[in-house]
C-alpha positions as CSV (number, residue, x, y, z in Angstrom):
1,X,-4.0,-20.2,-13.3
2,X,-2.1,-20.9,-9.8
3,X,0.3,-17.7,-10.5
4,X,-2.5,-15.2,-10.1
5,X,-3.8,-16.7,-7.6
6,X,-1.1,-16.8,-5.6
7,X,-0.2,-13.0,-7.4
8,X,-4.1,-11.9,-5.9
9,X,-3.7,-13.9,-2.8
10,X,-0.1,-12.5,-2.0
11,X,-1.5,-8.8,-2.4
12,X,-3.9,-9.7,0.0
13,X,-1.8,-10.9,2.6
14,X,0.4,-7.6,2.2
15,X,-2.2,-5.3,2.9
16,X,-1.9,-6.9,6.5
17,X,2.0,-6.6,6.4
18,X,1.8,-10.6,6.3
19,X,3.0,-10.8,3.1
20,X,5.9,-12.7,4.2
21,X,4.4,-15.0,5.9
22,X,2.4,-16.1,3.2
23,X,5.6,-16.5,1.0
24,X,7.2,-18.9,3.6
25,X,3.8,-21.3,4.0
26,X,4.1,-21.6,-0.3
27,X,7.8,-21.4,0.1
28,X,7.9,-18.7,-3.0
29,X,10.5,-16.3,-3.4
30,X,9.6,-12.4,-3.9
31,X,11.5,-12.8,-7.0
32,X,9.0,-15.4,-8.7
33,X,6.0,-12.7,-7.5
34,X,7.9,-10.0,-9.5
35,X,8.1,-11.8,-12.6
36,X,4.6,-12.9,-12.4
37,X,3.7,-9.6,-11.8
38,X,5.6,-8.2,-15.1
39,X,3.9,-11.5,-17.0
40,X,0.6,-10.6,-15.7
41,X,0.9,-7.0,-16.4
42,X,1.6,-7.9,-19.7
43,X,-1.4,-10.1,-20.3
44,X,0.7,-13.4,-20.6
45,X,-0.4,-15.2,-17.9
46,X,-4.4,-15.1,-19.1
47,X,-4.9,-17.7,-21.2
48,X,-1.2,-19.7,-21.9
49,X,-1.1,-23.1,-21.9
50,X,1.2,-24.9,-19.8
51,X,4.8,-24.9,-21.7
52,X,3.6,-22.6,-23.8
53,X,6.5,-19.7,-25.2
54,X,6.3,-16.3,-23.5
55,X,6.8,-13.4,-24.9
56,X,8.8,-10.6,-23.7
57,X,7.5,-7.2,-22.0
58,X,7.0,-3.7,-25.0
59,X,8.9,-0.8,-23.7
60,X,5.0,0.7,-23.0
61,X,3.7,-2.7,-20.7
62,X,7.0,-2.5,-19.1
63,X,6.9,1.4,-18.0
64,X,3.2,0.6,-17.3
65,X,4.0,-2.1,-14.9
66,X,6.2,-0.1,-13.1
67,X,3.7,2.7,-12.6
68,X,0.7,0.6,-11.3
69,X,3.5,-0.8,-8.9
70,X,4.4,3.0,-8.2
71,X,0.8,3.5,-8.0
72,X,0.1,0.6,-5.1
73,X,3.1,1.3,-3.0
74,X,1.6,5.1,-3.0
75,X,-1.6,4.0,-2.4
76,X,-0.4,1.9,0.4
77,X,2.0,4.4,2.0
78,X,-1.1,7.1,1.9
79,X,-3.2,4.3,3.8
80,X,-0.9,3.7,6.7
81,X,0.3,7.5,7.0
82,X,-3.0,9.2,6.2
83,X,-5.3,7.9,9.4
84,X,-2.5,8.8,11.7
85,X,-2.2,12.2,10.4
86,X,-6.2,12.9,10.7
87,X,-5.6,11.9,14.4
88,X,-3.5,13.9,15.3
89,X,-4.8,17.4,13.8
90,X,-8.3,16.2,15.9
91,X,-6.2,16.1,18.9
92,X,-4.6,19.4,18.2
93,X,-7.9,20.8,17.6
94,X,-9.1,19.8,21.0
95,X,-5.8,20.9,23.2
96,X,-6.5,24.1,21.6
97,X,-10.5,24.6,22.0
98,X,-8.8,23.6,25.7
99,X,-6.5,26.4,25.9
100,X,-9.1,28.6,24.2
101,X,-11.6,28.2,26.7
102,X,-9.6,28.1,30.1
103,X,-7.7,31.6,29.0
104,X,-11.6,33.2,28.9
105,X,-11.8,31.5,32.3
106,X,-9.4,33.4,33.6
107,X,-9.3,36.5,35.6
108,X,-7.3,39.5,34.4
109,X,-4.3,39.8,37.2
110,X,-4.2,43.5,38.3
111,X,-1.3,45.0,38.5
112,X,-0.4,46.6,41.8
């Protein structure tokens, strides 16, 4: 069905922040992705036929919905912050091996 694959294609593109871009080339509106994303998460996108009634969301597909979307924004946020945050301890850790081995380098001053 063109709505997942432009629902698989779309989460694609925003794992290289181009999400965007790919919505203006098909000219679709985040608002179409979101529903297709509460139909798909509900199962009624597999195997409708065109024109074909669709149902509404249970309370449980609806909460579930919303935590695998919780779930992938985490997910995502943990990618971008989590490489950064490696690199910098690694470069804490040299400055202080640095600082660790130029104060043994060091003569004791003697006080007059």
């Amino acid at each position: 069905m063109q709505k997942l694959a432009h629902l698989a294609a779309y989460d694609a593109a925003n794992k290289n922040n181009a999400g965007g871009a790919y919505l203006r080339t098909e000219r679709l509106y985040t608002s179409q992705v979101t529903e297709w994303r509460k139909l798909r998460d509900a199962g009624n996108l597999a195997g409708k036929k065109p024109g074909e009634k669709i149902g509404r969301l249970t309370p449980e597909q609806a909460e579930i919905a919303q935590l695998r979307r919780q779930l992938s924004k985490t997910e995502q946020r943990l990618e971008t912050t989590g490489g950064g945050t490696l690199e910098i301890m690694s470069k804490m850790h040299e400055l202080l091996v640095s600082l660790s081995n130029s104060s043994r380098d060091e003569t004791p001053h003697a006080l007059p």
